[in-house]
C-alpha positions as CSV (number, residue, x, y, z in Angstrom):
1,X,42.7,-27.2,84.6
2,X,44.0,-27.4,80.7
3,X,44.1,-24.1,78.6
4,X,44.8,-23.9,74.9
5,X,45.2,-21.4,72.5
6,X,45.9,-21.7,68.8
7,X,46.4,-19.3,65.8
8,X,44.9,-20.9,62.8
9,X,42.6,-23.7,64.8
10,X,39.5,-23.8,67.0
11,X,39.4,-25.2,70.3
12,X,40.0,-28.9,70.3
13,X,39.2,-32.3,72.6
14,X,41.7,-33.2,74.5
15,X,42.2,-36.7,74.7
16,X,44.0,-38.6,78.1
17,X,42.8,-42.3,77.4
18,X,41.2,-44.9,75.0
19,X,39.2,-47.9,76.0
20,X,39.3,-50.2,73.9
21,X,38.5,-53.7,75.6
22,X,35.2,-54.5,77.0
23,X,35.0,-57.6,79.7
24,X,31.2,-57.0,80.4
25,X,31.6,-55.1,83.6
26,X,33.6,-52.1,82.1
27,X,35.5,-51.1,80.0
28,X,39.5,-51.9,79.5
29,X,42.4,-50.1,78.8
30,X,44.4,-49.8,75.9
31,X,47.6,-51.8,75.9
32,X,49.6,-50.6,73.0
33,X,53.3,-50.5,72.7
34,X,54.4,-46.6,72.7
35,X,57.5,-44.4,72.0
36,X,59.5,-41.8,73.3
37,X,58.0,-38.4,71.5
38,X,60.7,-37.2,70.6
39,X,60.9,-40.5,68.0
40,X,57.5,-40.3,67.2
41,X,57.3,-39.8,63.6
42,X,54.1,-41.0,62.1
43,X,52.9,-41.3,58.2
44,X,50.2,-40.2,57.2
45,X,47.8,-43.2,56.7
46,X,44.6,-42.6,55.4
47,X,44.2,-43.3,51.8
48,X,44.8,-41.4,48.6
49,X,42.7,-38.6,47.8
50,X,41.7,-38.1,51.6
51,X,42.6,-34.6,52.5
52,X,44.8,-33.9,55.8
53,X,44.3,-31.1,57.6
54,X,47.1,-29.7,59.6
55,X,46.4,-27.9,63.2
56,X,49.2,-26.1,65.3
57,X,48.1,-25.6,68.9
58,X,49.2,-24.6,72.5
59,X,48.6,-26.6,75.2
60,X,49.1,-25.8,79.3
61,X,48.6,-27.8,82.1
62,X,47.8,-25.6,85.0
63,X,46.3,-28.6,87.7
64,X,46.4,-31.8,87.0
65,X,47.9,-34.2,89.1
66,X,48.3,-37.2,86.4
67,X,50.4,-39.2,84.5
68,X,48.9,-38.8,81.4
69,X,49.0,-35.6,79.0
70,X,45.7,-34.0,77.5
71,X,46.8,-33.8,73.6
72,X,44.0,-33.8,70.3
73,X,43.9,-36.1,68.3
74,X,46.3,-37.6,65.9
75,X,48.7,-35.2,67.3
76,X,52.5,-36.2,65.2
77,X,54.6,-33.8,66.6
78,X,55.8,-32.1,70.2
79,X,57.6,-29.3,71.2
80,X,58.3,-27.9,74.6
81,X,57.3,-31.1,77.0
82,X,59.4,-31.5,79.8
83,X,60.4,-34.7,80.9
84,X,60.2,-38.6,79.6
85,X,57.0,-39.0,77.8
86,X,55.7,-41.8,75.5
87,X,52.9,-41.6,73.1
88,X,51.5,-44.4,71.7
89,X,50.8,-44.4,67.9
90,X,47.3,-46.9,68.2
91,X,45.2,-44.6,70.1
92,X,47.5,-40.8,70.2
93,X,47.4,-41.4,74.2
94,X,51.1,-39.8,75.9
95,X,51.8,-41.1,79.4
96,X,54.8,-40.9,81.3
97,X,56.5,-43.4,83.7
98,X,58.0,-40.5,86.3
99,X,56.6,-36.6,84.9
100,X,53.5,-35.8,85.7
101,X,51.1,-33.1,83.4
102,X,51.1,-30.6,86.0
103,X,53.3,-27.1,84.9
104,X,53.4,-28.9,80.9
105,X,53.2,-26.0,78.3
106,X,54.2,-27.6,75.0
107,X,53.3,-26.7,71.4
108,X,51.7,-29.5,69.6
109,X,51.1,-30.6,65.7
110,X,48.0,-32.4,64.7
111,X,47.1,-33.8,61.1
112,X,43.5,-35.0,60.6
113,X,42.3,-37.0,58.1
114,X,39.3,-34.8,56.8
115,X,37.3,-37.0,54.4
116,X,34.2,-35.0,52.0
117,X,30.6,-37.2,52.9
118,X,30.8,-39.0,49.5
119,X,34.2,-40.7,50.7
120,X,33.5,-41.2,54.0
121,X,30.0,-43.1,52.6
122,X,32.1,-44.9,50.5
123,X,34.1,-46.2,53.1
124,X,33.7,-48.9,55.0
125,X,33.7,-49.7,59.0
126,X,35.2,-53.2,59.1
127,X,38.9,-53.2,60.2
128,X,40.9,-51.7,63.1
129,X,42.0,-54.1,65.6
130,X,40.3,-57.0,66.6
131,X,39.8,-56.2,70.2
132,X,37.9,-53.2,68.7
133,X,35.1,-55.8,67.4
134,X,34.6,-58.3,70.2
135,X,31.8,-58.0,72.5
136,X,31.2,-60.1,75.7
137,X,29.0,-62.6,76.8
138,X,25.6,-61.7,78.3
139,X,24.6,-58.7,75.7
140,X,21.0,-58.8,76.0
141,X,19.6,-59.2,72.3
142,X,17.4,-56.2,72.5
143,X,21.1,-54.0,71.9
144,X,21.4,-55.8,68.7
145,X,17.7,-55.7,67.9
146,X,17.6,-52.0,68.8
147,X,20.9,-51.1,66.8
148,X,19.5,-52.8,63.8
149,X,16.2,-51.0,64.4
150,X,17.5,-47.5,64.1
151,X,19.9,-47.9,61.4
152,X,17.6,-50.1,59.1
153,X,17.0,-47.3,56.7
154,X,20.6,-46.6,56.1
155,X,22.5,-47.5,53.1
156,X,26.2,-47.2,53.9
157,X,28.4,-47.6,57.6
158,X,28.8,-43.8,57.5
159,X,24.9,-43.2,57.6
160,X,23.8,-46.3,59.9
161,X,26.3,-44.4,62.6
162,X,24.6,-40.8,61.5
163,X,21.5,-42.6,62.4
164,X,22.6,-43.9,66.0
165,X,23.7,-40.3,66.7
166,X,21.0,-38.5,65.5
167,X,19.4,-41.3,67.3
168,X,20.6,-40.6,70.8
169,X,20.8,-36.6,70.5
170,X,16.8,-37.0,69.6
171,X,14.0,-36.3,72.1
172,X,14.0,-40.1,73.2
173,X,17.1,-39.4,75.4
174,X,17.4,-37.3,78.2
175,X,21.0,-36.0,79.6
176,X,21.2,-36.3,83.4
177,X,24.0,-36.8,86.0
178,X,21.1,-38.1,88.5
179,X,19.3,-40.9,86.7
180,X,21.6,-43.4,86.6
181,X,22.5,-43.0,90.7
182,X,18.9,-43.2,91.4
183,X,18.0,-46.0,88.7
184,X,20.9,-48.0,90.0
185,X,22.8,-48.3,86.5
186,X,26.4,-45.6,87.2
187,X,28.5,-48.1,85.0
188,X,29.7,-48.3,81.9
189,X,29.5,-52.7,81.0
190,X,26.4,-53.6,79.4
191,X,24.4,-54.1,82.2
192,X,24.6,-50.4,82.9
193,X,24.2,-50.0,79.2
194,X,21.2,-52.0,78.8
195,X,19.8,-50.2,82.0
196,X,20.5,-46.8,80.4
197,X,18.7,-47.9,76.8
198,X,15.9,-48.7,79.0
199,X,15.8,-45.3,81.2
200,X,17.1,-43.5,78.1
201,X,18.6,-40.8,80.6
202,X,21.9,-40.6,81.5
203,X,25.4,-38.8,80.7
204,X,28.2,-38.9,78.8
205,X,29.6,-42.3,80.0
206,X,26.5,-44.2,79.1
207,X,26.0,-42.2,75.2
208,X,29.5,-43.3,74.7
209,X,29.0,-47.2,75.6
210,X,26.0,-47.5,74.4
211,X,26.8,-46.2,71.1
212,X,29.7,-48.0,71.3
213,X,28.6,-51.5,72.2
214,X,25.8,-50.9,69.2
215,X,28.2,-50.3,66.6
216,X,30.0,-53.7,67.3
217,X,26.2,-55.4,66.9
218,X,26.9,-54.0,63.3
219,X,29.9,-55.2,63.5
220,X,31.8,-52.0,63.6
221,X,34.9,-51.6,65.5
222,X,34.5,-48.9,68.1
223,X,36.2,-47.5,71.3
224,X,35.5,-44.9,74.0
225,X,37.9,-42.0,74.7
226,X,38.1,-39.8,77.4
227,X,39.4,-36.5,77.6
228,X,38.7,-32.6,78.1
229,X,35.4,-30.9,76.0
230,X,37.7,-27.6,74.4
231,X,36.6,-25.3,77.8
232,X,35.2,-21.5,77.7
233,X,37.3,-18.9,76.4
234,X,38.8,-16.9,79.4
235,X,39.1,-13.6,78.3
236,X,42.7,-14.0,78.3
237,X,44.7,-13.7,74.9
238,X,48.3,-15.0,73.7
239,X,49.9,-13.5,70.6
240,X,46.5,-12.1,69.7
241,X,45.2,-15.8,70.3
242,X,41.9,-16.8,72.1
243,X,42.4,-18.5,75.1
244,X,40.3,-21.7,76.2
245,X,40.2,-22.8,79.7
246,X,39.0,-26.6,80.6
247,X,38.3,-27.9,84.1
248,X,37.8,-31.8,85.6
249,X,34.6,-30.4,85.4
250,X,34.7,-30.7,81.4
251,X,35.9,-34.0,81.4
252,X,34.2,-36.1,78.4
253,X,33.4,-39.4,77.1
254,X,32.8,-39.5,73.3
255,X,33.1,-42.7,70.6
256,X,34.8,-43.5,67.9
257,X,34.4,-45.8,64.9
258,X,37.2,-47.2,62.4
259,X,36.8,-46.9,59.3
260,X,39.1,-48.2,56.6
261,X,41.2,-45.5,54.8
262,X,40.4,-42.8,56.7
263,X,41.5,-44.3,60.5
264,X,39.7,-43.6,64.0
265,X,36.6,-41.1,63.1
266,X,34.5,-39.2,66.8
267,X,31.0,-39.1,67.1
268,X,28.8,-37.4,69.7
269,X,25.9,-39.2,70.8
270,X,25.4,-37.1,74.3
271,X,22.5,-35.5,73.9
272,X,22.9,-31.2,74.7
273,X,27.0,-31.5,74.2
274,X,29.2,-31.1,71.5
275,X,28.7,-31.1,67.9
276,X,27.3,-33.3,65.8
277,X,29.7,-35.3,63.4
278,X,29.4,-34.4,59.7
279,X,31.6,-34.1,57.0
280,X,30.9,-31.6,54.3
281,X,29.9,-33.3,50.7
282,X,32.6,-32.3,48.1
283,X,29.5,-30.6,46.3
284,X,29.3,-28.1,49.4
285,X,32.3,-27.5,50.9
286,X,33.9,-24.2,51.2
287,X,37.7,-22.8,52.0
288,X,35.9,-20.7,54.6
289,X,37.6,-20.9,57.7
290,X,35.4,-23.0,60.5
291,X,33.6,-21.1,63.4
292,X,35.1,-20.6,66.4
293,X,32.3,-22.5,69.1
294,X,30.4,-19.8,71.2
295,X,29.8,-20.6,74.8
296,X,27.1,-22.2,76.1
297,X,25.1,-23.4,79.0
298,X,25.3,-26.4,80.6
299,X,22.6,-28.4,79.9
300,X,20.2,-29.1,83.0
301,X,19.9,-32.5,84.1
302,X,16.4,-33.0,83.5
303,X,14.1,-36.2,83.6
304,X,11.9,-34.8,81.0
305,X,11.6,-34.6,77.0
306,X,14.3,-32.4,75.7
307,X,14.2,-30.4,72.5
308,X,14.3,-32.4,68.8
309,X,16.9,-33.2,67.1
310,X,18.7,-30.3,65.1
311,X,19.0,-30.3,61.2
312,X,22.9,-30.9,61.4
313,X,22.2,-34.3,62.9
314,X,20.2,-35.3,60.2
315,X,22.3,-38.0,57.8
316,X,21.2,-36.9,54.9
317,X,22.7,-33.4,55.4
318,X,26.2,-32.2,53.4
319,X,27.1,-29.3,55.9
320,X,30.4,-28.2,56.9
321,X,32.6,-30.0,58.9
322,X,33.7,-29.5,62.1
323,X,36.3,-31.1,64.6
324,X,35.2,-28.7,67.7
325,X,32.4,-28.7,70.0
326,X,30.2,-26.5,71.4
327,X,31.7,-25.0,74.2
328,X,29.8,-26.4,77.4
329,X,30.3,-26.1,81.3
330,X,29.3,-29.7,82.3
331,X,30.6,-32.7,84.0
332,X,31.3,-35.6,81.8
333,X,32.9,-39.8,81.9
334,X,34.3,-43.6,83.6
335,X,34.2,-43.9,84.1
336,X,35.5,-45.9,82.6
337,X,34.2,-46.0,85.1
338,X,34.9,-46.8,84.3
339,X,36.5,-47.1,82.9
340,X,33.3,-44.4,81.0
341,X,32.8,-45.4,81.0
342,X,34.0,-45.6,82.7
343,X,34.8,-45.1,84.4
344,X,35.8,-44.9,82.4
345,X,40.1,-44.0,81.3
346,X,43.6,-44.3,81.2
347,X,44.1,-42.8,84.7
348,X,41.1,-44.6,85.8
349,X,42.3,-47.7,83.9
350,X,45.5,-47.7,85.5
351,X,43.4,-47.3,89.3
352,X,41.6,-49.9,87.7
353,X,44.6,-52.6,87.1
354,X,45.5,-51.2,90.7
355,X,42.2,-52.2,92.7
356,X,42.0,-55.6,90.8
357,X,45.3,-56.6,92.3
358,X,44.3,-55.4,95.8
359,X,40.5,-57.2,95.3
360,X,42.8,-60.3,94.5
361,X,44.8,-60.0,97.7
362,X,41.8,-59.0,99.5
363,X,40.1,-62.4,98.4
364,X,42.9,-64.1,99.5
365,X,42.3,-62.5,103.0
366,X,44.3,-59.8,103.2
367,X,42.7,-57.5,105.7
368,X,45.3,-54.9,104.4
369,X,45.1,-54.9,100.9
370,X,40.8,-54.4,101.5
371,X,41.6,-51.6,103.7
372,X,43.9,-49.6,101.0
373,X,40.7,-50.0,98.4
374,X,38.7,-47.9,100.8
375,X,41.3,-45.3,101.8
376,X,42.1,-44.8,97.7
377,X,38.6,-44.6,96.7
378,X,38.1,-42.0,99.9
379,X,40.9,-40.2,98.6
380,X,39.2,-40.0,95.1
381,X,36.1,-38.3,96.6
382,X,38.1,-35.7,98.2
383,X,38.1,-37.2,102.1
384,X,41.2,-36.7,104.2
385,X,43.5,-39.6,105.3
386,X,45.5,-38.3,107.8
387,X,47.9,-40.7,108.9
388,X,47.0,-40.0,112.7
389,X,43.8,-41.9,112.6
390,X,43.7,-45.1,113.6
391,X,41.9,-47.7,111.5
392,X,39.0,-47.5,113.9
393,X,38.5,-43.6,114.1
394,X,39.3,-43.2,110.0
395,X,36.3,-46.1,109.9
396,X,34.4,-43.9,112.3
397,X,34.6,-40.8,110.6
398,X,33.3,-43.2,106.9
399,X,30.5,-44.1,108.6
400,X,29.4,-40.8,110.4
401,X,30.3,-38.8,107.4
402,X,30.7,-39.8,104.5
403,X,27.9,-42.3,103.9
404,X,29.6,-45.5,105.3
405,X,27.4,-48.4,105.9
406,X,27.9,-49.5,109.3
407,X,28.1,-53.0,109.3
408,X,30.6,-53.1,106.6
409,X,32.8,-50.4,108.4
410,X,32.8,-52.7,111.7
411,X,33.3,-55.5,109.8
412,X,36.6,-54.5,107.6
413,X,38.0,-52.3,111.1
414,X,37.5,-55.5,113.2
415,X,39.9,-57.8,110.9
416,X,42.7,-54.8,109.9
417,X,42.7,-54.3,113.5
418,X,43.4,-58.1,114.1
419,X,45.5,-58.4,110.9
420,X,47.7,-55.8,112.6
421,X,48.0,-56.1,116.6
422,X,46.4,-59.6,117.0
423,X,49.1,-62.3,117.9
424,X,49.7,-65.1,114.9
425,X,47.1,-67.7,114.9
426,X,45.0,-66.6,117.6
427,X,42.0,-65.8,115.3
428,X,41.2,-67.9,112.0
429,X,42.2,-66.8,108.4
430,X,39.8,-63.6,107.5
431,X,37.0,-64.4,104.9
432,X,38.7,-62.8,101.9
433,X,34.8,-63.1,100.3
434,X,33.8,-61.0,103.0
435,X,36.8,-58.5,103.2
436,X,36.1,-58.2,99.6
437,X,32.2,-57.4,100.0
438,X,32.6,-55.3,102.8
439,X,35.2,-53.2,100.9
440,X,32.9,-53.0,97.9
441,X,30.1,-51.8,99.6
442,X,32.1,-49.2,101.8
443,X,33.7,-47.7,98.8
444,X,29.9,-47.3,97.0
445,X,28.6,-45.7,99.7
446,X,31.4,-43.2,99.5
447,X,30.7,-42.1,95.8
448,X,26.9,-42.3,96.4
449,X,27.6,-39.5,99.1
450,X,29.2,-37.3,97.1
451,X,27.9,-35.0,94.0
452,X,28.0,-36.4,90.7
453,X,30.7,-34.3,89.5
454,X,32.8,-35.5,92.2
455,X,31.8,-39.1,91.8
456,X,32.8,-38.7,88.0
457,X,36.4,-36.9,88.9
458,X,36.8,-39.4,91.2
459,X,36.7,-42.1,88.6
460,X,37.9,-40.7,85.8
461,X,41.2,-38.9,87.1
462,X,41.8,-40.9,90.6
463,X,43.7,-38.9,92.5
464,X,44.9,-41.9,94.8
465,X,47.2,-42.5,91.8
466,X,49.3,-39.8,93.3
467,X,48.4,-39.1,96.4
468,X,49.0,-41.6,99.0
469,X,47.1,-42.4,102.6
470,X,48.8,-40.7,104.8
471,X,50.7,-38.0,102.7
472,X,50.4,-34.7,103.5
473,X,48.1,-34.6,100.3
474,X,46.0,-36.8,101.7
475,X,45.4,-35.0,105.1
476,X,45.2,-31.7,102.9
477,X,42.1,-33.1,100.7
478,X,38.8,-30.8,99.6
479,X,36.1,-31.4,101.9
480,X,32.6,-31.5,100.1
481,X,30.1,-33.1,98.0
């Protein structure tokens, strides 16, 4: 649960993680070197004539167990955090090696390159880093075909991505946690995106890959981000200052697009969340202060034809600008995955790095290292791991509960149990293609079991990154779906 309050700026995103790198089967993290914060002194870097706008904020951590720290973007100054926390100046992401965000109440400084529409136009989307550019093998050429398609009547970088979002938000796409479970595409690689431009229904994880992988056919450089929507106002108020309140529940995938001069710029493609990105023409823009976002409700998943798209997603238009979004109760993502795509996401990228190196072991037969995928990813949909079960009865309790297939659970339980009280070479090495299978498939029937806003939590902010099988934490964990 995040809450900020500011006196001079609306509710913002809150950012925990940029994915950057995409191998084809999700998305990667970012590895960029980072600072201490307290060294973090950045210049401004967008190019002359580009205005800056300057936001003071408040943010607090109420319950999060993670290693990283929700913060808006192009945040340049911190005040208040407790503990050693770096920040890394490529993507704005602070993580910490030993503090966790939990009990954080800091005040934070932002300064946002604000460009008018003529500038922006003007600009164009070809540099960034080169990772931001690459796209893997395999991307079927209907992506590129598509990409091409929708932006064809577009003049400038600015407009063909006005085109994609207005594009996605349009009555082609539908919003829904549901689809992409029962079409078989919960993903984020292109596979899952080339399933999704084919269903055209899904949530936030697939709008933000799929927008993202199109902008690199156009040879844009993109990335994903994940982080919290700005929350519903509680009620509550700080030194006469609104108060907005954000739960897992809120967490959020949205791209962004480079663009030379002006740096990293969001977009919303999700169709029923957030606001449209515009910036105001020079010819149109006013000193009047932007609207505060109203609350809304969260849009029902649906498998139908949703509304057209508004006027402010039309390209052509020179309205205000706005960093905030529409103030929705919804659930993402990942996911990252996964990694959102994701699953998307720097805590799911670091449980990421974590089950590769355990799938590695585990293909090398280690019965073990199988068996800790499955308790993490049990852990991460809410099941208890008390240390008193036994591998058989914890295996048991999968497959009775918790949507287990049975084969697999006798399979993996049979060689822990003769990894650990067998006597040395009385059975053959395990199959480590096996172990690896079996664990797969145990660990998808898990989040297939559970609701889709606990799937997405459980990819997006692991809690196995903290908790540990065994812990008292672990036995403690929510029951539910």
């Amino acid at each position: 649960m995040v809450r900020q309050w500011s006196e001079s700026a609306a509710p913002a995103y809150l950012r925990v993680a940029t994915l950057t790198e995409l191998n084809g089967d999700s998305w990667r993290p970012d590895r960029n070197r980072s600072v201490p914060i307290e060294d973090f002194a950045p210049e401004d870097s967008a190019a002359a004539g580009i205005a800056i706008v300057e936001e003071n904020r408040t943010v607090e951590v109420l319950d999060l167990s993670s290693a990283q720290l929700p913060v808006p973007a192009d945040a340049v100054s911190f005040d208040g955090v407790d503990g050693p926390w770096r920040i890394s100046a490529a993507n704005g992401t602070v993580v910490s090696p030993s503090s966790a965000a939990r009990g954080q109440k800091f005040d934070v400084i932002s300064r946002t390159p604000r460009p008018t529409l003529e500038q922006a136009r003007a600009a164009e989307a070809r540099g960034g880093p080169r990772e931001a550019r690459e796209l893997p093998a395999g991307i079927p050429p209907t992506v590129g075909r598509l990409a091409a398609e929708v932006t064809a009547d577009a003049a400038n970088d600015y407009d063909r991505l006005l085109a994609l979002q207005t594009w996605f938000r349009g009555p082609e796409f539908d919003y829904s946690l549901d689809a992409p479970v029962e079409d078989g595409f919960d993903g984020s690689g292109v596979e899952a995106v080339s399933r999704f431009l084919e269903v055209r229904s899904g949530y936030c994880v697939h709008f933000a890959s799929a927008f993202a992988i199109m902008a690199r056919t156009l040879d844009m450089p993109s990335r994903v981000v994940v982080g919290f929507l700005p929350g519903l106002p509680t009620g509550d108020v700080v030194d006469e200052n609104r108060v907005y309140q954000a739960t897992t529940a809120q967490l959020h995938a949205l791209p962004e697009v480079y663009f030379d001069g002006i740096g990293w710029v969001a977009f919303e493609p999700t169709k029923s969340l957030g606001s449209a990105q515009r910036f105001a023409s020079e010819d149109t823009a006013s000193n009047e202060p932007e609207p505060e976002p109203t609350p809304s409700a969260a849009p029902e998943p649906t498998s139908s034809a949703s509304a057209a798209p508004r006027p402010e997603d039309d390209p052509t238009a020179g309205t205000t600008p706005t960093s905030t979004f529409s103030v929705v109760n919804v659930l993402p993502v990942v996911g990252i995955a996964v990694g959102v795509v994701f699953v998307l996401a720097l805590p799911a990228l670091i449980r990421l790095a974590l089950s590769r190196r355990r799938v590695a072991l585990a293909r090398r037969g280690s019965a073990a290292a199988a068996w800790r995928l499955v308790q993490d990813s049990a852990i991460d949909v809410g099941i208890p791991v008390p240390g008193s079960d036994s591998p058989r009865a914890f295996g048991d309790r999968l497959r009775d509960d918790h949507g287990a297939p049975a084969a697999a659970v006798e399979r993996l339980v049979g060689a822990v149990e003769r990894a650990s009280y067998a006597l040395p070479g009385s059975f053959g090495d395990a199959d480590g293609d096996e172990l690896t299978a079996d664990a797969a498939a145990i660990r998808a029937g898990l989040f297939a079991a559970v609701s889709a806003p606990r799937r997405l939590t459980g990819r997006l902010i692991p809690r196995s990154l903290v908790i540990r099988p065994g812990s008292t934490f672990a036995e403690a964990m929510p029951l539910g779906r």
